[in-house]
N, CA, C and O atoms as CSV, one atom per row, in Angstrom:
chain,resi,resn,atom,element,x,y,z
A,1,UNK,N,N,125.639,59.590,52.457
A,1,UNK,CA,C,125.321,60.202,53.730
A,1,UNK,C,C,126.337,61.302,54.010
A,1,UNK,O,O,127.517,61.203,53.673
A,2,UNK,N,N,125.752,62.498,54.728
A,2,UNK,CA,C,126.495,63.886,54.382
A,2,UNK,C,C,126.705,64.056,55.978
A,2,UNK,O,O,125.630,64.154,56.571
A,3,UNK,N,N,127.831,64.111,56.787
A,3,UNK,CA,C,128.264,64.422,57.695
A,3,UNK,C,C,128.033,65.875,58.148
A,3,UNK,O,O,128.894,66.609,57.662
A,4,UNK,N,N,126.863,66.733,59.171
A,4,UNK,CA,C,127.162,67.642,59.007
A,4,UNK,C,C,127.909,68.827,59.658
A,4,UNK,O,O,127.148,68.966,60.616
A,5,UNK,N,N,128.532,69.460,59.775
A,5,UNK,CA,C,129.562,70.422,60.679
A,5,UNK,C,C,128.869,70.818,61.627
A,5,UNK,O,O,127.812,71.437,61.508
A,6,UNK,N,N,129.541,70.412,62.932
A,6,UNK,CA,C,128.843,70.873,63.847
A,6,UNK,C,C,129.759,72.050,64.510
A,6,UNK,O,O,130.989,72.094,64.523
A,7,UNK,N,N,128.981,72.845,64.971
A,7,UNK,CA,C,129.495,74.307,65.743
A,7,UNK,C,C,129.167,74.128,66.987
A,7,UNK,O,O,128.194,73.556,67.479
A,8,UNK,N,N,130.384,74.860,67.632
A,8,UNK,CA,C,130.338,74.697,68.864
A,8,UNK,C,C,129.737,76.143,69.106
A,8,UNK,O,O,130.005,77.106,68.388
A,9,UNK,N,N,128.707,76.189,70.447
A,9,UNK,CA,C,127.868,77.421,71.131
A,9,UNK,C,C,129.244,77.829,72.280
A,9,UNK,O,O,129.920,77.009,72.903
A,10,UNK,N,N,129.349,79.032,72.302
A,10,UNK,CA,C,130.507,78.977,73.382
A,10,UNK,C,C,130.194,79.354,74.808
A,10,UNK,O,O,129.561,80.401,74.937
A,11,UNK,N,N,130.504,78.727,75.852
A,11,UNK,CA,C,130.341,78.702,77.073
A,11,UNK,C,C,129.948,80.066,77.575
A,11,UNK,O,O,129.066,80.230,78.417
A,12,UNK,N,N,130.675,81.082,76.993
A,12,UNK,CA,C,130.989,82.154,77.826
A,12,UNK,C,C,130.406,83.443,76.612
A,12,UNK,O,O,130.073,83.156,75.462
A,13,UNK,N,N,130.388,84.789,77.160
A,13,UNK,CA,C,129.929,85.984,76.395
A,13,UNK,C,C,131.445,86.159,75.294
A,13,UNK,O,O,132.601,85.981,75.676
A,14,UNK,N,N,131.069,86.495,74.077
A,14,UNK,CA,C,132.204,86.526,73.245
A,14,UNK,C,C,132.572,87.951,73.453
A,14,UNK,O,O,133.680,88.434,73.224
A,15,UNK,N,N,131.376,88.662,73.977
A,15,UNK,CA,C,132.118,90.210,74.317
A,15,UNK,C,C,131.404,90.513,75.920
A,15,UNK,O,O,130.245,90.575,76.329
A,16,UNK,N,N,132.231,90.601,76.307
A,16,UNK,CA,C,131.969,90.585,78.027
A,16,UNK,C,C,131.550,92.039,78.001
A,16,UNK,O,O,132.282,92.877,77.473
A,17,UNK,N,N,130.024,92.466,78.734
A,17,UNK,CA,C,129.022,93.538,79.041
A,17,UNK,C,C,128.212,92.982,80.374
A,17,UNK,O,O,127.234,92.235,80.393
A,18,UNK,N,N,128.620,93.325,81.006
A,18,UNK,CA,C,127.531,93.331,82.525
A,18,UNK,C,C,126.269,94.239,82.348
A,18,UNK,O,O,126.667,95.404,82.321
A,19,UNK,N,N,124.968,94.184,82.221
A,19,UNK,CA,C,123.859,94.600,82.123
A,19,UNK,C,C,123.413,94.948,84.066
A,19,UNK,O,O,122.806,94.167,84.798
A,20,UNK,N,N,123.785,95.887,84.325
A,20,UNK,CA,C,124.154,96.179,85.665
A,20,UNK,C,C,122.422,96.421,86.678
A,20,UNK,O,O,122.214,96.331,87.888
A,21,UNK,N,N,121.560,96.713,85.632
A,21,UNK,CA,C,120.141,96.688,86.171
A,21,UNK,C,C,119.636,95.614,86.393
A,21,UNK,O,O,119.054,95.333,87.441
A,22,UNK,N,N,119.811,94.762,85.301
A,22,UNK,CA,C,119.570,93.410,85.892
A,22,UNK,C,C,120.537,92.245,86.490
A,22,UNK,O,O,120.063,91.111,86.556
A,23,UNK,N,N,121.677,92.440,86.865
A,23,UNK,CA,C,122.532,91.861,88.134
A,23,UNK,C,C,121.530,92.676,89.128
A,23,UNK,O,O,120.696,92.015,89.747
A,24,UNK,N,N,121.577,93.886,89.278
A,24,UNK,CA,C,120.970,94.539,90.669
A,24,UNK,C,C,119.615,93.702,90.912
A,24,UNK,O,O,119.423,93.327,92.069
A,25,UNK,N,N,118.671,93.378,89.948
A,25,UNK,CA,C,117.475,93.287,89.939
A,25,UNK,C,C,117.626,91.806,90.523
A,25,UNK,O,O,117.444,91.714,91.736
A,26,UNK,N,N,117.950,90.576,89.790
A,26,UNK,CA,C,118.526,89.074,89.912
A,26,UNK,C,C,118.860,89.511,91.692
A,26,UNK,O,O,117.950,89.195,92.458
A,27,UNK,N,N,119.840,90.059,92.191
A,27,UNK,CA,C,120.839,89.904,93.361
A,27,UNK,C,C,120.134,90.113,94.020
A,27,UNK,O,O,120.170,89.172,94.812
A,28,UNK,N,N,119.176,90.976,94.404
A,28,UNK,CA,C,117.870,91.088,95.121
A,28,UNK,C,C,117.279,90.013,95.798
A,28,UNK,O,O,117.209,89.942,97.025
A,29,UNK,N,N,116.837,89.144,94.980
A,29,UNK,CA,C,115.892,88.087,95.028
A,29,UNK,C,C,116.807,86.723,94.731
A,29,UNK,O,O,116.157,85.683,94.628
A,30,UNK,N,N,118.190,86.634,94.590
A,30,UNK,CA,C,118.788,85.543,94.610
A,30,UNK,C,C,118.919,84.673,95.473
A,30,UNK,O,O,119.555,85.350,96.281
A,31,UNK,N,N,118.806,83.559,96.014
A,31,UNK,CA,C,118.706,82.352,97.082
A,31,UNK,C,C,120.514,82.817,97.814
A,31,UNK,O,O,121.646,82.820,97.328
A,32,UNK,N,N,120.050,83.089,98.903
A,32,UNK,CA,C,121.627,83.500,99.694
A,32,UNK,C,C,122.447,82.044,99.326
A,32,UNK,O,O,122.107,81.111,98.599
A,33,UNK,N,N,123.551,82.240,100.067
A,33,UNK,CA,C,124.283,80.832,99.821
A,33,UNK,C,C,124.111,79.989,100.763
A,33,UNK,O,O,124.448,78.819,100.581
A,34,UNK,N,N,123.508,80.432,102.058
A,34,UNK,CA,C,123.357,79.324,103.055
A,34,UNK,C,C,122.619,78.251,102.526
A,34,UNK,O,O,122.903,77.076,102.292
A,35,UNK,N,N,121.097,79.275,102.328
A,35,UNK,CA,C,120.023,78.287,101.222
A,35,UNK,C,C,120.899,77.464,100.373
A,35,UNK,O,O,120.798,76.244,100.238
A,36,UNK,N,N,121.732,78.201,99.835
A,36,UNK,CA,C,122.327,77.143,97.960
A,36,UNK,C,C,122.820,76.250,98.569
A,36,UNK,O,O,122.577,75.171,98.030
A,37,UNK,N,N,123.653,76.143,99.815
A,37,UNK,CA,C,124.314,74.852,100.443
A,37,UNK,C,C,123.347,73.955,100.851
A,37,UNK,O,O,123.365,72.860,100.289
A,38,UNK,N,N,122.408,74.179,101.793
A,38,UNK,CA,C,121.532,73.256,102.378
A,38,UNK,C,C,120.543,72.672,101.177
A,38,UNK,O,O,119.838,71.676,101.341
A,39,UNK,N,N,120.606,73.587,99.709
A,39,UNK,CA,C,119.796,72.740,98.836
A,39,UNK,C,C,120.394,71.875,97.966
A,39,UNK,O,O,119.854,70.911,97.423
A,40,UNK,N,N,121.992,72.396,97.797
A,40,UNK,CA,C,123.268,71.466,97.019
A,40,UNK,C,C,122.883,70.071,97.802
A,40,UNK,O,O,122.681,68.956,97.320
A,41,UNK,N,N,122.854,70.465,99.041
A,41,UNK,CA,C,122.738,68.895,99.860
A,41,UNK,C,C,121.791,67.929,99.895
A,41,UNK,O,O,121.941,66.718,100.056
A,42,UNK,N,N,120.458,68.781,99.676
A,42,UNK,CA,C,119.115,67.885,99.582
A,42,UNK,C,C,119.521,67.235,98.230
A,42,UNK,O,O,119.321,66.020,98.239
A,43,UNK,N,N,120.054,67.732,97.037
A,43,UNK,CA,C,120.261,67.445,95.921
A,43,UNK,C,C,121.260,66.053,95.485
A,43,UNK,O,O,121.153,65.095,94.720
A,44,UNK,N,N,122.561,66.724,96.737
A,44,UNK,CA,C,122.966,65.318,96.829
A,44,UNK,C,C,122.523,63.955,97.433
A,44,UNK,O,O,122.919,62.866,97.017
A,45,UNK,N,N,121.531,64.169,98.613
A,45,UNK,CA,C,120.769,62.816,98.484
A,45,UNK,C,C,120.381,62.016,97.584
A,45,UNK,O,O,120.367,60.785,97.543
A,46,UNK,N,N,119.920,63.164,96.526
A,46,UNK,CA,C,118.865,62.419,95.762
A,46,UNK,C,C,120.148,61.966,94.395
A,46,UNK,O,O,119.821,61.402,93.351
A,47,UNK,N,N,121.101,62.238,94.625
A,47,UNK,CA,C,121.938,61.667,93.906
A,47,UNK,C,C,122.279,60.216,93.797
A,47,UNK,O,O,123.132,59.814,93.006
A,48,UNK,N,N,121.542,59.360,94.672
A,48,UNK,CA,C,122.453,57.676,95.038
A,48,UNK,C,C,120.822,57.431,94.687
A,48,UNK,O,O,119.792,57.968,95.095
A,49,UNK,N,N,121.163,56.118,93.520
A,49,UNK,CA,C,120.031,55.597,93.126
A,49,UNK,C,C,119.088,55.208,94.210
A,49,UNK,O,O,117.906,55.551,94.216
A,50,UNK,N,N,119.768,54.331,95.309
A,50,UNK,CA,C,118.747,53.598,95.500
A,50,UNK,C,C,118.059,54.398,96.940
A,50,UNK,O,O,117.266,53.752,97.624
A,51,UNK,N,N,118.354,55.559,97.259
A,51,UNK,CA,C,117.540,56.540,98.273
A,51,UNK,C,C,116.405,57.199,97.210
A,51,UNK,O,O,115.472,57.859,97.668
A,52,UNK,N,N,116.563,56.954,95.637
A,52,UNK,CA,C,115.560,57.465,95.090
A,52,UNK,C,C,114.541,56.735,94.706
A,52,UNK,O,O,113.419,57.208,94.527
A,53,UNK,N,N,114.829,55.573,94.554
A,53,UNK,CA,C,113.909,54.481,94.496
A,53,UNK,C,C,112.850,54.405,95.926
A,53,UNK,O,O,111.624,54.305,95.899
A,54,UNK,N,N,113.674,54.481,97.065
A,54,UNK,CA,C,113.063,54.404,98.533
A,54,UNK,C,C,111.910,55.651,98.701
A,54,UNK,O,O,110.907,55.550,99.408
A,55,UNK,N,N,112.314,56.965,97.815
A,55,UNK,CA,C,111.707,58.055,97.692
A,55,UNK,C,C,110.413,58.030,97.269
A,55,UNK,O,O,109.386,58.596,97.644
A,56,UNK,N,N,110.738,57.078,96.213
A,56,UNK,CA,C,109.486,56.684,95.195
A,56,UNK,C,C,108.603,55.581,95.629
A,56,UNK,O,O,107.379,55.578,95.504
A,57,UNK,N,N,109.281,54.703,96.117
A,57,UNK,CA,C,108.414,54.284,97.262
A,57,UNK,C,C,107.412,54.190,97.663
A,57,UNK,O,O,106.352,53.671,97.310
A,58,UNK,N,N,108.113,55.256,99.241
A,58,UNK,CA,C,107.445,55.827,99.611
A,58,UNK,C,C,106.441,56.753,99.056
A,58,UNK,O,O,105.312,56.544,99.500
A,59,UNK,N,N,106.542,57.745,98.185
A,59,UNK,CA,C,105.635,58.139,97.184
A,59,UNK,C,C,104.209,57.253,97.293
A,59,UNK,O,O,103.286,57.388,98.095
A,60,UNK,N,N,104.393,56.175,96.047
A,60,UNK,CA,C,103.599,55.051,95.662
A,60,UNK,C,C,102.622,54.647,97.171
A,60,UNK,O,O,101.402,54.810,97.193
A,61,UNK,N,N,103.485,54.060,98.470
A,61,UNK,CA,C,102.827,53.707,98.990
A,61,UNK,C,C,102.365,54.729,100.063
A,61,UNK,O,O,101.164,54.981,100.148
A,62,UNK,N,N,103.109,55.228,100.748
A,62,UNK,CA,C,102.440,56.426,101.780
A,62,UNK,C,C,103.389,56.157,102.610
A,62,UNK,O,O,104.291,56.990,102.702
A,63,UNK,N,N,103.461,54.664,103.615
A,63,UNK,CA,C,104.179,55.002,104.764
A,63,UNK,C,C,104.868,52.992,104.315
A,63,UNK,O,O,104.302,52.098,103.686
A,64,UNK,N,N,105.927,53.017,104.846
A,64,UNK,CA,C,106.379,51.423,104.644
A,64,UNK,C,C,107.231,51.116,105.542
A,64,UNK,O,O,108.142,51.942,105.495
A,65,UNK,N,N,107.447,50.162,106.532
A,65,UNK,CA,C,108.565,50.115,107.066
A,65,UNK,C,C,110.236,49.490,106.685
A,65,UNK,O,O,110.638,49.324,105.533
A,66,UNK,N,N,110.898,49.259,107.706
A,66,UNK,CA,C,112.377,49.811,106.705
A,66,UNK,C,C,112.171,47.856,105.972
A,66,UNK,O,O,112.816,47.753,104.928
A,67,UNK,N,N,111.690,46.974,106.233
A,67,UNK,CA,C,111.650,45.943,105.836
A,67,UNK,C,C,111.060,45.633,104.507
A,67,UNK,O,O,111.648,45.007,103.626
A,68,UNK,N,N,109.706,46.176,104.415
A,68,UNK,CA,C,109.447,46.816,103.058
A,68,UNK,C,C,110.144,47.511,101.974
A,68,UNK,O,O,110.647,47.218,100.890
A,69,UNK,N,N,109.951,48.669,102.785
A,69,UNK,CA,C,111.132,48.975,101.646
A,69,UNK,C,C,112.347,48.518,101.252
A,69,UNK,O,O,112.864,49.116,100.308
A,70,UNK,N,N,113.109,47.332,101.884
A,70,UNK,CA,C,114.687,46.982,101.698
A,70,UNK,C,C,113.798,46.028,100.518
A,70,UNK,O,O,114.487,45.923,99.503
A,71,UNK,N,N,112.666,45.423,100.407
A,71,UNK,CA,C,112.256,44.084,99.823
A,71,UNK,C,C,111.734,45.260,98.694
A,71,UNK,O,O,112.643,45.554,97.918
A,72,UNK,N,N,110.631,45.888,98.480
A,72,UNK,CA,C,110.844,46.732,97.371
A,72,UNK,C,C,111.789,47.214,96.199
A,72,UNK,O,O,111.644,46.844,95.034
A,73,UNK,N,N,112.592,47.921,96.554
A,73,UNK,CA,C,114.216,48.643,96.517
A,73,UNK,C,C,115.161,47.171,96.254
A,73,UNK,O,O,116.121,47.344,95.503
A,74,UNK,N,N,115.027,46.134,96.652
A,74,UNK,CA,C,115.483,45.014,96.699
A,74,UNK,C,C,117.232,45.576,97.106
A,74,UNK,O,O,118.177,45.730,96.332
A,75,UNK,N,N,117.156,45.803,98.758
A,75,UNK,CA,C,118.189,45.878,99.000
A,75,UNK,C,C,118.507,46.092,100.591
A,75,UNK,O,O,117.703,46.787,101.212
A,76,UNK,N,N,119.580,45.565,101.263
A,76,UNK,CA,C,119.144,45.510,102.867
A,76,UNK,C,C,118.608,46.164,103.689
A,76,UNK,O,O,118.327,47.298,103.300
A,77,UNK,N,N,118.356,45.944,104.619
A,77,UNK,CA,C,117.668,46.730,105.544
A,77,UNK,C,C,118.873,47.675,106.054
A,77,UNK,O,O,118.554,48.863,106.007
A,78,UNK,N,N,120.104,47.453,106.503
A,78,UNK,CA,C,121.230,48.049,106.570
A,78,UNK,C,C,121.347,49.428,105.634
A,78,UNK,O,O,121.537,50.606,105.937
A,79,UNK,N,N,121.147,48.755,104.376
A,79,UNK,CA,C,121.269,50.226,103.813
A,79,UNK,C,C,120.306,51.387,103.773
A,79,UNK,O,O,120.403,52.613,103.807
A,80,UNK,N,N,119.258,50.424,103.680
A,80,UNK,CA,C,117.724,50.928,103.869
A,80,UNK,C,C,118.083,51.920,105.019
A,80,UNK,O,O,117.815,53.108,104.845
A,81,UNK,N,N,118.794,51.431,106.427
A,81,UNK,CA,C,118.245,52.233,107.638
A,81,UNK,C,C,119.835,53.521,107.622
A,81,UNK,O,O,120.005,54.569,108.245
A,82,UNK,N,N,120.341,53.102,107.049
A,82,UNK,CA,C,121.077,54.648,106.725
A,82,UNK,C,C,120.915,55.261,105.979
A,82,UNK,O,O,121.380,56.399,106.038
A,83,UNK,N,N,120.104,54.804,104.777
A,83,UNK,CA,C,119.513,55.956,104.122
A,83,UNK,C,C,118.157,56.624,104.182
A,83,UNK,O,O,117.790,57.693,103.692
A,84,UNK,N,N,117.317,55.475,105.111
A,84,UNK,CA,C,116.361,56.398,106.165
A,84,UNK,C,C,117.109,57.784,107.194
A,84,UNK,O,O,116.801,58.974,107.254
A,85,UNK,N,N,118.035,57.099,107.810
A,85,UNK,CA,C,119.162,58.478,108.649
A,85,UNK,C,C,118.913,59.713,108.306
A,85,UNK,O,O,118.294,60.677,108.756
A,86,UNK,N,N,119.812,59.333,107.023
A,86,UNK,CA,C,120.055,60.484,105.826
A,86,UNK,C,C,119.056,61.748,105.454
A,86,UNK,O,O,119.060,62.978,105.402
A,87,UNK,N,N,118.432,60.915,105.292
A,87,UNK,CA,C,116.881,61.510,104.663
A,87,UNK,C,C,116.413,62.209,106.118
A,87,UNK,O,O,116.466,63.431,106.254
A,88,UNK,N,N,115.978,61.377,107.126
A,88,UNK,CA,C,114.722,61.969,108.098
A,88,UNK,C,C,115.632,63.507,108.329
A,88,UNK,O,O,115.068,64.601,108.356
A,89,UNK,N,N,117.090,63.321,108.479
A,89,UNK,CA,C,118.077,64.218,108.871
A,89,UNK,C,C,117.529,65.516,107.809
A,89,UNK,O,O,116.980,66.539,108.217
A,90,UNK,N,N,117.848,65.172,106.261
A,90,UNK,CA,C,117.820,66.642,105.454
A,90,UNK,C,C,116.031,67.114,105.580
A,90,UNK,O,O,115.561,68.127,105.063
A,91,UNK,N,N,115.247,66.092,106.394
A,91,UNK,CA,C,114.147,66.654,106.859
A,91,UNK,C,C,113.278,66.063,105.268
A,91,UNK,O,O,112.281,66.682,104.897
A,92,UNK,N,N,113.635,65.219,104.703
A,92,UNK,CA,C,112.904,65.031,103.478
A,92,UNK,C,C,111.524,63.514,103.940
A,92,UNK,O,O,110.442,63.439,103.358
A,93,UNK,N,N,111.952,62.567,104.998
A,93,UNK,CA,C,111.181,62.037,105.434
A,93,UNK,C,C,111.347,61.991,107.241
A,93,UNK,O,O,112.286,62.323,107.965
A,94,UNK,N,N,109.674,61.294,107.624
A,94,UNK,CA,C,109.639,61.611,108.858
A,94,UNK,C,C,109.488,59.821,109.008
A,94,UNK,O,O,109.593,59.060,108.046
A,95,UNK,N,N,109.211,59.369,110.497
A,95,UNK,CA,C,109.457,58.477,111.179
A,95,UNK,C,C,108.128,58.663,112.331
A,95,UNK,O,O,107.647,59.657,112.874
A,96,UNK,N,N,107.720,56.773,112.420
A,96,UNK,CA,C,107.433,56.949,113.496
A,96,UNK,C,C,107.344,55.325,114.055
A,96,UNK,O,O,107.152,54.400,113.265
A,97,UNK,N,N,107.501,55.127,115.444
A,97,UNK,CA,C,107.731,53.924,116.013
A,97,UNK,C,C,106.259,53.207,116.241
A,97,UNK,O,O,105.206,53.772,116.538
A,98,UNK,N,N,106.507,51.700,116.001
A,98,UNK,CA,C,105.186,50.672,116.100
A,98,UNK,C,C,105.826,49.706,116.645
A,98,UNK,O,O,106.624,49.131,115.904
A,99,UNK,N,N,105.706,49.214,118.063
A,99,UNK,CA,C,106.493,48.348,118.420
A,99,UNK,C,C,107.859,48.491,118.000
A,99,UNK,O,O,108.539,49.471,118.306
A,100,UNK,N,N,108.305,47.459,117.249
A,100,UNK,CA,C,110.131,47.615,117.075
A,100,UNK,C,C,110.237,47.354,115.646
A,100,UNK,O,O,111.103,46.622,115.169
A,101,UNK,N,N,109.263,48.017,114.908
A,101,UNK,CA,C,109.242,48.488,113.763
A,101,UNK,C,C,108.589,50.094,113.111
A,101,UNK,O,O,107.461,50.582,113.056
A,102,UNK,N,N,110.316,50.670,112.579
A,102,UNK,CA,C,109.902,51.937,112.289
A,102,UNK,C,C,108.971,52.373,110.921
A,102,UNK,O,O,109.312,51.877,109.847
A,103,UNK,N,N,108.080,53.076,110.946
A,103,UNK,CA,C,107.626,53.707,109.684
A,103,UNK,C,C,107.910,54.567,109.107
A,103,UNK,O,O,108.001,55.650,109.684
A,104,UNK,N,N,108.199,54.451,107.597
A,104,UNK,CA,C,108.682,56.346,107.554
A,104,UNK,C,C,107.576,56.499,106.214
A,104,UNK,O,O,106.854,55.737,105.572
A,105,UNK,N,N,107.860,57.745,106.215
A,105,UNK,CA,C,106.903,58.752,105.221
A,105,UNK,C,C,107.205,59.902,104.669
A,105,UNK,O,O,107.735,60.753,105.383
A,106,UNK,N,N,106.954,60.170,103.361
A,106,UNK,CA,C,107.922,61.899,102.835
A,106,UNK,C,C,107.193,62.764,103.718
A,106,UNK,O,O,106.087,62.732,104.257
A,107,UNK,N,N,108.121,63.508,103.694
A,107,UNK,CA,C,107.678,64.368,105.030
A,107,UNK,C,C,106.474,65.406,104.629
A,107,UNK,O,O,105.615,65.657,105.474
A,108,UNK,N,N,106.432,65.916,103.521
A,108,UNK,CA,C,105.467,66.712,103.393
A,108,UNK,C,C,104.979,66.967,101.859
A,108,UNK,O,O,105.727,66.645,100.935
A,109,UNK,N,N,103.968,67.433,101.663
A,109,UNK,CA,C,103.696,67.610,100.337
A,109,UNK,C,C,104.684,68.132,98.863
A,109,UNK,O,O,104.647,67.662,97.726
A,110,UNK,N,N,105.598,69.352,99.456
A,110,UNK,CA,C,106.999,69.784,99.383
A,110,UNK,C,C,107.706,68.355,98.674
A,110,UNK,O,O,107.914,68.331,97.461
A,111,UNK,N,N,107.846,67.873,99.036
A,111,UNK,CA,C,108.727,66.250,98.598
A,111,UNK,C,C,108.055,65.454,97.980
A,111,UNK,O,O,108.600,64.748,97.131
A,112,UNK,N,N,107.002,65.376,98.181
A,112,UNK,CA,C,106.059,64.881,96.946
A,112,UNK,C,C,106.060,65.383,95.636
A,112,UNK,O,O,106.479,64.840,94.613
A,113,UNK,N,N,105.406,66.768,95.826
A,113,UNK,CA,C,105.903,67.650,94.237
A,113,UNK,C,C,106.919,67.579,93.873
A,113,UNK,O,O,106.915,67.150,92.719
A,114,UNK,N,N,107.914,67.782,94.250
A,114,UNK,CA,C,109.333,67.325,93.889
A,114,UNK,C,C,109.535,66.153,93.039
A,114,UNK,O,O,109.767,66.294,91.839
A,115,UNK,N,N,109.459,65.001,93.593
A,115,UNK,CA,C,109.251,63.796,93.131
A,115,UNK,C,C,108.736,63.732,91.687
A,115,UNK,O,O,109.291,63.306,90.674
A,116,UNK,N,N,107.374,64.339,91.894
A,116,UNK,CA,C,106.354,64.390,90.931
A,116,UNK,C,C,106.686,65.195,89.485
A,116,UNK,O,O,106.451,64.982,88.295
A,117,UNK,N,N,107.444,66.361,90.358
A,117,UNK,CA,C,107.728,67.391,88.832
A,117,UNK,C,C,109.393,66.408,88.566
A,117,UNK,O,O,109.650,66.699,87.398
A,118,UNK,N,N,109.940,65.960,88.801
A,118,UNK,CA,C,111.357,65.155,88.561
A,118,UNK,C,C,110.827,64.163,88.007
A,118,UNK,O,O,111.305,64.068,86.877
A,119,UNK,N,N,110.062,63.342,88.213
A,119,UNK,CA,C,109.755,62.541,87.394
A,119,UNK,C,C,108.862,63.144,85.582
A,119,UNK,O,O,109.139,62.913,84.405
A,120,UNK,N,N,107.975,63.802,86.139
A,120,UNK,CA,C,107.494,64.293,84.697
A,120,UNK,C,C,108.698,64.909,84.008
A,120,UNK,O,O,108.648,64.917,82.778
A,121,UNK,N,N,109.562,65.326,84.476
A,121,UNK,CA,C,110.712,65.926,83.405
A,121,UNK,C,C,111.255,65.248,83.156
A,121,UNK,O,O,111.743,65.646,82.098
A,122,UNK,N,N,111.662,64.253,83.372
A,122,UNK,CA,C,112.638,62.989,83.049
A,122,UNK,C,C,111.382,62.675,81.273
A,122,UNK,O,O,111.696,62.539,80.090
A,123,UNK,N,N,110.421,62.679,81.769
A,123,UNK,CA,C,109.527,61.954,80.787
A,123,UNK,C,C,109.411,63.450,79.155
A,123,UNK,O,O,108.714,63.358,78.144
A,124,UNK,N,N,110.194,64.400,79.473
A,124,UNK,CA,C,110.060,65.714,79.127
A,124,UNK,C,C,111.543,65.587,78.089
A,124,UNK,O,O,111.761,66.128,77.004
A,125,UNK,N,N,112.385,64.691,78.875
A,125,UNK,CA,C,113.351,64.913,77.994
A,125,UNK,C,C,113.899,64.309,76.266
A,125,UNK,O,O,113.625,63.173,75.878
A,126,UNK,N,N,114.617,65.228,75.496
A,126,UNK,CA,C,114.614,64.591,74.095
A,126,UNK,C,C,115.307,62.855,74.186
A,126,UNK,O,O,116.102,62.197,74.859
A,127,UNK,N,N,114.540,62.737,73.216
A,127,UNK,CA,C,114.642,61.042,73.062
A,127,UNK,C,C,116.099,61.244,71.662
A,127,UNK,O,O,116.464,62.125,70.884
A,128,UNK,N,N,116.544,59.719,72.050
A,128,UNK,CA,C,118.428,59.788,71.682
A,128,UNK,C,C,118.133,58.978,70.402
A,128,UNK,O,O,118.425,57.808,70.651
A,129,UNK,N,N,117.735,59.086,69.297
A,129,UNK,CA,C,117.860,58.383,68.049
A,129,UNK,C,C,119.125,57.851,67.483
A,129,UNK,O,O,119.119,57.263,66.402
């Protein structure tokens, strides 16, 4: 069995050239940074497993309350209802009251696709032999 040399790709341009038409062209149409912050953040939600599980969820079922979902997710209602907070807050799900049990739901189609294209890419990625 033949070990074979691996090369490293290097991070960076080995000869630094700014292509100045297309920075101009890119900078135009680049997401300001307010956007990049408020989407760094949606991003970090979806960083803690089990608000993504609750995501998916919800997905699967449509609307569940926080009791459901803690028994789903298999995990308290406590955490369940701060990471409902979390969420209704970055505007990714909505809420609504039934007696003295809340419902929530992804807020809009927007978060669905999301979901939907994140999951098909996961299923997209190379397999580890």
């Amino acid at each position: 069995m033949q070990i074979s040399e691996v090369t490293e790709v290097p991070d960076s341009c080995e000869v630094p050239a700014v292509d100045a038409a297309k920075v101009e062209l890119i900078s135009a149409s680049l997401i300001d940074v307010d956007q990049a912050v408020d989407l760094a953040e949606m991003f970090r939600l979806l960083g803690d497993p089990t608000r993504v599980r609750i995501l998916f969820a919800l997905l699967e079922a449509g609307e569940l309350c926080v009791c459901d979902i803690a028994a789903v997710v298999d995990t308290s209602d406590t955490k369940v209802s701060q990471a409902m907070r979390l969420l209704r807050g970055a505007g990714v799900v909505r809420n609504r009251r039934d007696g003295r049990n809340i419902f929530y739901r992804l807020h809009d189609a927007h978060v669905r696709m999301l979901l939907d294209l994140s999951r098909e890419h996961l299923s997209h990625r190379p397999s580890e032999d």
